[in-house]
KEKOL-379124 format. One record per residue (C-alpha): y, z, x. Coordinates in nm, 4 decimals. Layout:
BEGIN
<site north="Y" up="Z" east="X"/>
...
// end
This chain:
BEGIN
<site north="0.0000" up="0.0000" east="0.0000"/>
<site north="0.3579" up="-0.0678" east="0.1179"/>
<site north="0.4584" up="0.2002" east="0.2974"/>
<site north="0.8227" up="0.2091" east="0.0856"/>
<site north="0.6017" up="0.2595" east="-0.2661"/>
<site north="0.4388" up="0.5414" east="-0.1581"/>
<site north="0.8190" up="0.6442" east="-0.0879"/>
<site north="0.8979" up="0.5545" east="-0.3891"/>
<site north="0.6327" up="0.7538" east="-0.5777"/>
<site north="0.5945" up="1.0304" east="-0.3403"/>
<site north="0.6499" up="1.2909" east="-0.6109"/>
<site north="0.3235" up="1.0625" east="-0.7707"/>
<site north="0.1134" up="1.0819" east="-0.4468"/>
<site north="0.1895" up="1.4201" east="-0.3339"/>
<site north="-0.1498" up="1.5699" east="-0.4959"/>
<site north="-0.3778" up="1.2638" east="-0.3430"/>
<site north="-0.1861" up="1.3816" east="0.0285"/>
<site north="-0.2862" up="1.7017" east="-0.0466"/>
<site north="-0.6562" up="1.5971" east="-0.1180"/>
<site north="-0.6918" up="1.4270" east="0.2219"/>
<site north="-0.5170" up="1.6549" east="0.4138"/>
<site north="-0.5605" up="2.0301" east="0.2497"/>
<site north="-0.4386" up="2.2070" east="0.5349"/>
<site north="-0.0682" up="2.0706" east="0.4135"/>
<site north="0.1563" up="2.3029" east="0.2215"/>
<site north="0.3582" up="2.1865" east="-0.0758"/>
<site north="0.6458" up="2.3037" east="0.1760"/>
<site north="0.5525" up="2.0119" east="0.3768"/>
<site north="0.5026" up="1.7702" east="0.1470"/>
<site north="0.8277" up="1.8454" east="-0.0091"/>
<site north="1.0246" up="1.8511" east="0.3093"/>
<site north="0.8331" up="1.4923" east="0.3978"/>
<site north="0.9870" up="1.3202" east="0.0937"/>
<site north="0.7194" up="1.0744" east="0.1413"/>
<site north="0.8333" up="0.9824" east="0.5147"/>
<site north="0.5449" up="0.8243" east="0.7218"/>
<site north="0.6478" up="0.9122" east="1.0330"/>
<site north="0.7411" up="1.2939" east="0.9055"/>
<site north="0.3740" up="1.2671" east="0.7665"/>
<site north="0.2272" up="1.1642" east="1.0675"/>
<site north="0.3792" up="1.4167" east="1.2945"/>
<site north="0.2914" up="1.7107" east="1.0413"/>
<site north="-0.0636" up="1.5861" east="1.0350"/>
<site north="-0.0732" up="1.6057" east="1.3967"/>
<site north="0.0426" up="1.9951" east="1.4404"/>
<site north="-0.1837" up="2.1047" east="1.0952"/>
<site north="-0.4964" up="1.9244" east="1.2494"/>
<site north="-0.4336" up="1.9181" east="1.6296"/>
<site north="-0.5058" up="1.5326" east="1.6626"/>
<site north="-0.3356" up="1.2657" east="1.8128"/>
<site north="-0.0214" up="1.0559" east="1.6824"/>
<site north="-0.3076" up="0.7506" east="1.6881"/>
<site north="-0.5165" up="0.9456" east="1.4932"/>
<site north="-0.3070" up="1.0236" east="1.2581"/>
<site north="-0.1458" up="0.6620" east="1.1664"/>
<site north="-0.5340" up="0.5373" east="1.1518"/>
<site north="-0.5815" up="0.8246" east="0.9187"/>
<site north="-0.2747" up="0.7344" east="0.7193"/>
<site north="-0.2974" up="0.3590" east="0.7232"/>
<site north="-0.6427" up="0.4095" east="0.5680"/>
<site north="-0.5295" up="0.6776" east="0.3379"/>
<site north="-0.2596" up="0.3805" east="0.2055"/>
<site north="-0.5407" up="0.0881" east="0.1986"/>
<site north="-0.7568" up="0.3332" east="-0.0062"/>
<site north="-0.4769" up="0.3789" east="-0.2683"/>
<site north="-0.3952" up="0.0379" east="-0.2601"/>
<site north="-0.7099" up="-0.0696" east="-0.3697"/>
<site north="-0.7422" up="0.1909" east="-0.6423"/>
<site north="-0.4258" up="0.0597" east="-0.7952"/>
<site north="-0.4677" up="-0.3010" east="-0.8008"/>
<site north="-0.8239" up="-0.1926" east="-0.9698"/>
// end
């Protein structure tokens, strides 16, 4: 999915972020305001991974809900 939809219905996606990556507050996700890059970094301290790891995570986390919504 475009990255600026999911922007655009952050307030939407919030509770599918929060399935994928649990150990994200609703602090976070609020302060994110559906920023990628905000996202990334915050899944990199919560999970201790690396910024690569995190886009691949996120770029398949956006392909997945993609394809549910052109289902």
């Amino acid at each position: 999915m475009n990255w600026d939809r999911i922007e655009g219905n952050w307030k939407q996606l919030k509770g599918r972020v929060r399935e994928r990556w649990g150990k994200l507050t609703d602090q976070d996700l609020t302060a994110i305001e559906g920023k990628r890059e905000q996202l990334v970094g915050k899944i990199q301290e919560r999970y201790g991974i690396a910024k690569e790891e995190a886009e691949k995570q996120l770029t398949r986390f956006s392909d997945r809900i993609d394809t549910k919504t052109k289902s």
